[in-house]
N, C-alpha and C positions, 0 to 999 in steps of 0.2 A: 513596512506598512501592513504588518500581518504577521500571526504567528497558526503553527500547525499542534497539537496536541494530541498524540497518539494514547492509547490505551487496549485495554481487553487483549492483552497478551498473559501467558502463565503455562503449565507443565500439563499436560495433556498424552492420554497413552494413543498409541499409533492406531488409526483409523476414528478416532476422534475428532473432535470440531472444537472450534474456535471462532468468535465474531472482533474483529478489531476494527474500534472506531478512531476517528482521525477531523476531530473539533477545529472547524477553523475561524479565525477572529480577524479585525480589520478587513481588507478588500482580498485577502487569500481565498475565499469562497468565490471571485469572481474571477479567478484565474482562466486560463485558459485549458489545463489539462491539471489533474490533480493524478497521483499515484502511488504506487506501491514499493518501494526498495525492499531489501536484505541482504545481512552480512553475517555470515559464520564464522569464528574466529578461523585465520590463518587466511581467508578468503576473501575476493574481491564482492564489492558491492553487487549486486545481483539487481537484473529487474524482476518483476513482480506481475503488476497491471496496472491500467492505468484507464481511467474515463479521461474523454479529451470533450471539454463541454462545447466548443464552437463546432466541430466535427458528430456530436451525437453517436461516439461508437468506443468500444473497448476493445483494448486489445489485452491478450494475455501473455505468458512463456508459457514455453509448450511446456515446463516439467508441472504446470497446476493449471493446465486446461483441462478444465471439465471437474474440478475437485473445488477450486476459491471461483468466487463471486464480486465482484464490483458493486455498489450502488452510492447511493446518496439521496440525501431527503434535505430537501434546499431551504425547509421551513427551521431546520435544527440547525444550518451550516456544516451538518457534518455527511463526512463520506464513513461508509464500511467496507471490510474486506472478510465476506465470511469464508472460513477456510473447515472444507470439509474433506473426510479421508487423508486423515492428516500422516503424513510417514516420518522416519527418523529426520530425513535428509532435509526435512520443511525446517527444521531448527537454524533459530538465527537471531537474531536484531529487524525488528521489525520496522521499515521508516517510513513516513507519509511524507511527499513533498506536493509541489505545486510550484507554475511555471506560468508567467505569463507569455513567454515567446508561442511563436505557430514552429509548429518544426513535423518532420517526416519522421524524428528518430525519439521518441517519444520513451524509450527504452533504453537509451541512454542518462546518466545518471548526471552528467554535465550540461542537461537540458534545463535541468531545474536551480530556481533561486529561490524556493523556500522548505524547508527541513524540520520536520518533529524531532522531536526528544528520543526516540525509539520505544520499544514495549517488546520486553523479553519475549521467544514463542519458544518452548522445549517440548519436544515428542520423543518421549520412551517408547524401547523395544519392546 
């Protein structure tokens, strides 16, 4: 009933910035939590962040507290993840999902039913 479209991913030198947006259509903008995955090759799915819209609060991983940013502007449908001080180890597969379940574990990757395409992120040493 909805699809996610990630974008504004690309190769960036370390302490660099990046803004990725994450375009949503049908009723996946009326989800209940929208968020952030990544995958490095050899690696498991990784949380991110995540805006929980019923709850009104984000949460983040500690490895990009205080570096990535959360928001969303309801008038476009879309959310952003601006990622600042960006280091080697941020490289990944960048994925936007969205969940209508309520859940406590939001950072879990089997929380969500809906999945973007991904959008490369590469940070040089």
């Amino acid at each position: 009933q909805g699809q996610l479209v990630e974008s504004g991913g690309g190769l960036v030198q370390a302490g660099g910035s990046l803004r990725l947006s994450c375009a949503a259509s049908g009723r996946t903008f009326n989800s209940n939590a929208m968020g952030w995955f990544r995958q490095a090759p050899g690696k498991e799915r990784e949380f991110v962040a995540v805006f929980s819209w019923s709850g009104a609060r984000t949460i983040y991983a500690d490895s990009v507290k205080g570096r990535f940013t959360i928001s969303r502007d309801l008038a476009k449908n879309t959310m952003y993840l601006q990622m600042n001080s960006l280091k080697p180890e941020d490289t990944a597969v960048y994925y936007c999902a969205a969940t209508f379940r309520r859940s406590l574990a939001y950072d879990n990757y089997g929380v969500y039913d809906y999945w973007g395409q991904g959008t490369q992120v590469t940070v040089s040493s």
